[in-house]
C-alpha positions in Angstrom: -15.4 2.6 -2.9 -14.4 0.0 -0.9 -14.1 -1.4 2.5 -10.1 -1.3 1.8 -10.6 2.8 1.0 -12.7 3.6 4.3 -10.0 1.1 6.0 -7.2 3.6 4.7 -9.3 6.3 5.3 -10.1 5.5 8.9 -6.3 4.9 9.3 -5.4 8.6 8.7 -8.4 10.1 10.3 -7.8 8.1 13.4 -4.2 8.9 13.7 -5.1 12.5 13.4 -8.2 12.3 15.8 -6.0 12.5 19.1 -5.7 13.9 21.9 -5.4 17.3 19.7 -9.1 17.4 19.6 -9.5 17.2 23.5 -7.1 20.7 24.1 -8.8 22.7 20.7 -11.5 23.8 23.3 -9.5 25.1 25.9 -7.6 27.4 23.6 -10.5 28.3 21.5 -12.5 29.5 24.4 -8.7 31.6 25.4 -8.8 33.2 21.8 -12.6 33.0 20.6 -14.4 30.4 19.1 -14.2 32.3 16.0 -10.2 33.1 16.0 -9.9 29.2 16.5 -12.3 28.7 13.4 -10.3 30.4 11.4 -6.9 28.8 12.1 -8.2 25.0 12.0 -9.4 25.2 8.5 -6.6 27.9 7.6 -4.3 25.2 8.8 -6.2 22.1 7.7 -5.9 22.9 4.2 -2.7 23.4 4.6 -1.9 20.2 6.3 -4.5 19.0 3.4 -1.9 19.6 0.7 1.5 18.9 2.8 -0.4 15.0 3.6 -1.2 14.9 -0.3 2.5 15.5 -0.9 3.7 13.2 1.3 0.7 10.9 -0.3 2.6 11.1 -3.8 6.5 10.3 -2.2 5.4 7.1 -0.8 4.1 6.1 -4.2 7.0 7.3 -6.2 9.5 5.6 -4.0 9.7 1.5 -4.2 10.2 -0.7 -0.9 8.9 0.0 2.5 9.8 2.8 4.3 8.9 5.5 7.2 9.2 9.1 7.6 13.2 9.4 7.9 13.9 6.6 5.5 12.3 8.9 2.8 14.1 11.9 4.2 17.4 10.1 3.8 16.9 8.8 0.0 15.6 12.6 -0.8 17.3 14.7 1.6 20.3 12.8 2.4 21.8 12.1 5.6 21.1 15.7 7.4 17.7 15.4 6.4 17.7 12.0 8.1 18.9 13.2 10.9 16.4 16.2 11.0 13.2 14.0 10.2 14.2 11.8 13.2 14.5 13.8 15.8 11.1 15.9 14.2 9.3 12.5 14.3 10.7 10.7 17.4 9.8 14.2 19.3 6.7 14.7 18.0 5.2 10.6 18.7 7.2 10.5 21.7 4.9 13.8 22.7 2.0 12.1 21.6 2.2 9.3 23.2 3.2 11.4 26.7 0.1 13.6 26.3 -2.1 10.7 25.3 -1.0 8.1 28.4 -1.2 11.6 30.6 -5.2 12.2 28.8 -5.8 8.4 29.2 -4.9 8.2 33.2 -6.8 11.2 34.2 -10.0 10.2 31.7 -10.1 6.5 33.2 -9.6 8.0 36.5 -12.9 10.2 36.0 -15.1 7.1 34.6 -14.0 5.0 37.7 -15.4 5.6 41.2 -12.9 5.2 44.0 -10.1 8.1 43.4 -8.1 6.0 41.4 -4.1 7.2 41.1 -4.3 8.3 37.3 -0.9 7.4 37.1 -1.7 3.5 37.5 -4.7 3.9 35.0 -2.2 5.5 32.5 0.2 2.4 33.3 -3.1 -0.1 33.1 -3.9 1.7 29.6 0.2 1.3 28.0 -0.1 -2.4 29.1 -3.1 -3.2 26.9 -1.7 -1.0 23.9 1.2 -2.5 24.0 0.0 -6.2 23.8 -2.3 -4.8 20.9 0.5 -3.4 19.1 2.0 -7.1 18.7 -1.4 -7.9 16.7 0.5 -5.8 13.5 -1.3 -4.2 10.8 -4.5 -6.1 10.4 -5.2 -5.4 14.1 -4.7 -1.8 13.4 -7.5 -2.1 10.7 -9.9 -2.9 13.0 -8.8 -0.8 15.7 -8.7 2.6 13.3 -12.5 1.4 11.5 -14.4 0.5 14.4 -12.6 3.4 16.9 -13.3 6.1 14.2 -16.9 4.7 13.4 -17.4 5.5 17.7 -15.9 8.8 17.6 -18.3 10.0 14.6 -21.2 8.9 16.4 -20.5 10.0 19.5 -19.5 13.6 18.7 -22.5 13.7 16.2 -24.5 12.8 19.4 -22.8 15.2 21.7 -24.1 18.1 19.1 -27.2 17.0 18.9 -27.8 16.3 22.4 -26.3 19.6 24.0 -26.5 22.0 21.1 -29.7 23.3 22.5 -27.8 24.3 25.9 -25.0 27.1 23.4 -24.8 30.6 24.6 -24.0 32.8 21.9 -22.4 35.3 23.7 -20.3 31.9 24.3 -20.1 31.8 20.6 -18.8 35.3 19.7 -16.7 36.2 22.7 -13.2 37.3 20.7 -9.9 38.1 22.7 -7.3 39.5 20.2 -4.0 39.8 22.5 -4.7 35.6 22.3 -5.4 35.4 18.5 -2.3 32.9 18.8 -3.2 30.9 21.1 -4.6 27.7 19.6 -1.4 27.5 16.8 0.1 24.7 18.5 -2.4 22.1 19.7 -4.2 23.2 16.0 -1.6 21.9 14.6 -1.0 18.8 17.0 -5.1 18.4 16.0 -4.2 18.6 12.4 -1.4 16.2 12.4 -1.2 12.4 10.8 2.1 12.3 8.4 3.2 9.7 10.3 0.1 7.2 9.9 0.5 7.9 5.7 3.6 5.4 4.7 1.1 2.6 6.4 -1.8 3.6 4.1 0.4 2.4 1.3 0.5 -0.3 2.7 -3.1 -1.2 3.4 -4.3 0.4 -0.2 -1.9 -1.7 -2.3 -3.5 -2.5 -5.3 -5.5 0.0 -5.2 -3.1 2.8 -5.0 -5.6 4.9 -7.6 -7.7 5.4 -3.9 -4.8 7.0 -1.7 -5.4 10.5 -3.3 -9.1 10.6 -2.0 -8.3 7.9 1.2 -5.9 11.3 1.7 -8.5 14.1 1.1 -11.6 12.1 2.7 -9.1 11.2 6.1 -7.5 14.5 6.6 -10.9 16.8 6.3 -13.2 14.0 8.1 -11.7 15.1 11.3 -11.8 19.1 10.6 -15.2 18.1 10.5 -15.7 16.5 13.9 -13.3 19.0 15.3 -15.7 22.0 14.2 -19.2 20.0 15.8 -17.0 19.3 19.0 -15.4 22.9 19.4 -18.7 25.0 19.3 -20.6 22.3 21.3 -17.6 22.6 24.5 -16.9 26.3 23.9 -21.0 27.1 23.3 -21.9 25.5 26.4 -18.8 25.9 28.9 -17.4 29.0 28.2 -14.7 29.8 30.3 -15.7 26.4 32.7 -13.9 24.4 29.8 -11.0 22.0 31.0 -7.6 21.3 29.8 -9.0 17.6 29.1 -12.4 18.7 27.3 -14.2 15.5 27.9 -14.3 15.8 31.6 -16.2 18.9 31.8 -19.1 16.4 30.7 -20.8 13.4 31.9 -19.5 9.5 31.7 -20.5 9.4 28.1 -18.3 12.1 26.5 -15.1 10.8 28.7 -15.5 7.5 26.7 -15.1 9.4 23.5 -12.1 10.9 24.9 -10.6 7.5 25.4 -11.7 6.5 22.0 -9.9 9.5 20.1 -6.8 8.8 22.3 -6.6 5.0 21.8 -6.8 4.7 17.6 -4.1 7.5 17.9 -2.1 5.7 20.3 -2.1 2.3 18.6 -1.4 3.8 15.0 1.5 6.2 16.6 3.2 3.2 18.0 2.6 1.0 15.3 4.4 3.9 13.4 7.0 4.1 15.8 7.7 0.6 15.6 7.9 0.5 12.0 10.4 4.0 11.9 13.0 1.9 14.3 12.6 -1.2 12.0 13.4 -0.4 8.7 14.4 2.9 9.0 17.1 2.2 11.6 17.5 -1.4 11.5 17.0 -2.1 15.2 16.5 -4.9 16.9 13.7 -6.9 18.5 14.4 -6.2 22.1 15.3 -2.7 21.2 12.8 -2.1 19.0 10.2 -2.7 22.1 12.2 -0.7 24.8 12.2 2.0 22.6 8.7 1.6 21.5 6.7 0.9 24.6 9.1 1.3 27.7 10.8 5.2 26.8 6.6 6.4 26.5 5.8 4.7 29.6 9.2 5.7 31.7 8.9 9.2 30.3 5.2 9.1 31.4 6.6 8.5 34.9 8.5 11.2 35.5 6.3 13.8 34.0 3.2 12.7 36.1 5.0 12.0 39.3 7.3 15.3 39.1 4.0 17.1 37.6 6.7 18.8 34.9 4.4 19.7 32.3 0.7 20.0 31.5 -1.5 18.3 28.8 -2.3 21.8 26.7 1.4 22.6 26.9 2.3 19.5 26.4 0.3 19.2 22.7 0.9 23.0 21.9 4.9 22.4 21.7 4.6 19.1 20.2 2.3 20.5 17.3 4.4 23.1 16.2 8.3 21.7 17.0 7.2 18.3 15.0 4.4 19.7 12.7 6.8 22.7 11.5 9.9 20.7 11.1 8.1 17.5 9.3 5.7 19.7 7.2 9.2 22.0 5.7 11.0 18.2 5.4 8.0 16.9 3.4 7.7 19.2 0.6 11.7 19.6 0.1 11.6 16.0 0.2 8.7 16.1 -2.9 10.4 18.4 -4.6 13.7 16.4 -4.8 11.4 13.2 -5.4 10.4 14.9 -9.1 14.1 15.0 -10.0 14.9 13.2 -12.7 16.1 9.5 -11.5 15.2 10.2 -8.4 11.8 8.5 -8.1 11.4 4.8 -9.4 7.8 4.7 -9.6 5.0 7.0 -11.5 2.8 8.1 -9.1 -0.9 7.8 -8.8 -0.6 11.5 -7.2 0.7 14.6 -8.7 0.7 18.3 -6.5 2.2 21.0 -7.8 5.5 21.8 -6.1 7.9 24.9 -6.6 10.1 27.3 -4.6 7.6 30.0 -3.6 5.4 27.6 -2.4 7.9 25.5 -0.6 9.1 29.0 0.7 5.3 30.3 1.8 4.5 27.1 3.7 8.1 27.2 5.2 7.4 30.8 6.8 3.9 29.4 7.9 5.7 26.6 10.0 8.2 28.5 11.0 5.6 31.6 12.5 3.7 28.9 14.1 6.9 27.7 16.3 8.0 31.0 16.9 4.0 32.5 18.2 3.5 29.3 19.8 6.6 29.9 22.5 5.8 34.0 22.3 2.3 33.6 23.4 
């Protein structure tokens, strides 16, 4: 394997490796470390086979497309319409809780009280100028920023595992067994990142299956190691941001995870407004880089919402509305004429699984605002 496959790889597990992973503690220590266990790999497997079908519609489909292009030539124009306002809420979200995770982290690392707000600003400005580099920028970005996180949450285990409580470990509270749906899912989530690893895998497209498998279950991984490590040591001491319970060290890695996301969400963002809806230059960038930052504004100054709620709402309003999208959309894909291209990926697709996963997504958004 190649250094285009851990490219594409790196792509996907960066995307997903967010500021998802920063809330998982919080809401695992509300639930128990255990209840959260079992819904991230419930739900990773699951997110696991929704990515692999995805995977397969971007290489049955010729031409270069996003998330609500592919809705529209398989759904038609209602499933347009429904995949755009899934994916614009869900990035838009991201990038909020991300800018918000970014200002308060740099604001921690720096001595002098910063205003987090103006470090959140400071941080959009750089992104942004990155995002003009295009897609062999992002390479780098996603191999080197993924290659950091690994190490340094591999390092955070080592280093602090000594210091778990077990009690830490096996404390369980049932009435909150729903707790960590949301920002589980928000942890899980990377569809959008997947029409651009087509992209960087052409030629190779026999590698996407296990780019996919390798990208999506590298960061249940690191989630699992990071979890037990913030719950085991913390306990109930745990932030909403869980990098700045700790030392200098572990609030870089939280401005790692949250800087490959941004860049690839934006990128994606930028690409969905392209050739998906035609925009623009100029509109293209004020709706790329100035709504994020002007919604960022209002949230921080007005203090409207909070980073955990913030990731819990987006996980399961965009992860529950894409996910049900995707596999319609790769059912209608296997239709006779419908596809132009024999795909390098094959998953099994049918109406009692597109009606169990349905019911999973739609639970998810309905616990999520119950709880």
């Amino acid at each position: 394997m190649n250094k285009k496959f851990w490219a594409t790889t790196f792509t996907l597990s960066g995307a997903i490796m967010g500021a998802g992973i920063l809330g998982l503690p919080y809401v695992f220590e509300k639930s128990g470390l255990i209840i959260g266990l079992i819904w991230l790999i419930f739900l990773g497997f699951i997110l696991l086979f929704v990515n692999l079908a995805l995977g397969e519609i971007t290489l049955r489909t010729r031409g270069k497309h996003q998330l609500t292009g592919y809705a529209r030539r398989y759904l038609g124009k209602w499933g347009k319409g429904v995949m755009f306002f899934a994916v614009i809420f869900g990035i838009y979200s991201a990038l909020l809780a991300y800018l918000v995770g970014e200002g308060e982290s740099f604001s921690k690392l720096f001595p002098g009280n910063l205003n987090p707000l103006i470090l959140g600003f400071a941080f959009w400005l750089v992104m942004t100028l990155l995002l003009r580099e295009g897609l062999k920028e992002l390479k780098k970005v996603e191999t080197y920023g993924v290659l950091a996180i690994i190490i340094v949450i591999v390092g955070i285990f080592v280093n602090y595992f000594p210091r778990v409580e077990l009690d830490n470990l096996l404390a369980f509270n049932v009435p909150n067994f729903a707790a960590p749906i949301g920002i589980v899912l928000f942890a899980l989530l990377g569809f959008t990142s997947i029409p651009e690893l087509r992209e960087e895998i052409r030629g190779q497209e026999k590698l996407l299956k296990k780019a996919i498998i390798y990208g999506s279950l590298i960061p249940v991984f690191l989630h699992i190691l990071f979890v037990v490590i913030f719950v085991g040591v913390l306990g109930n001491d745990v932030t909403e941001v869980a990098t700045l319970s700790f030392g200098p060290i572990v609030t870089i890695l939280g401005i790692f995870t949250m800087l490959t996301s941004y860049f690839v969400l934006s990128f994606s963002l930028k690409d969905t407004f392209r050739y998906d809806l035609r925009f623009k230059k100029f509109n293209n960038f004020l709706f790329t880089s100035i709504v994020p930052m002007v919604i960022y504004f209002f949230v921080v100054k007005f203090n409207l919402i909070g980073f955990s709620s913030i990731l819990g709402i987006a996980g399961v309003v965009s992860g529950g509305i894409t996910g049900i999208l995707i596999i319609l959309m790769n059912k209608n894909s296997k239709a006779a004429g419908k596809g132009r291209r024999k795909p390098e990926i094959l998953v099994p697709m049918n109406w009692p699984i597109i009606i169990i996963l349905s019911i999973i997504f739609i639970l998810g958004i309905i616990l999520q605002f119950w709880f």
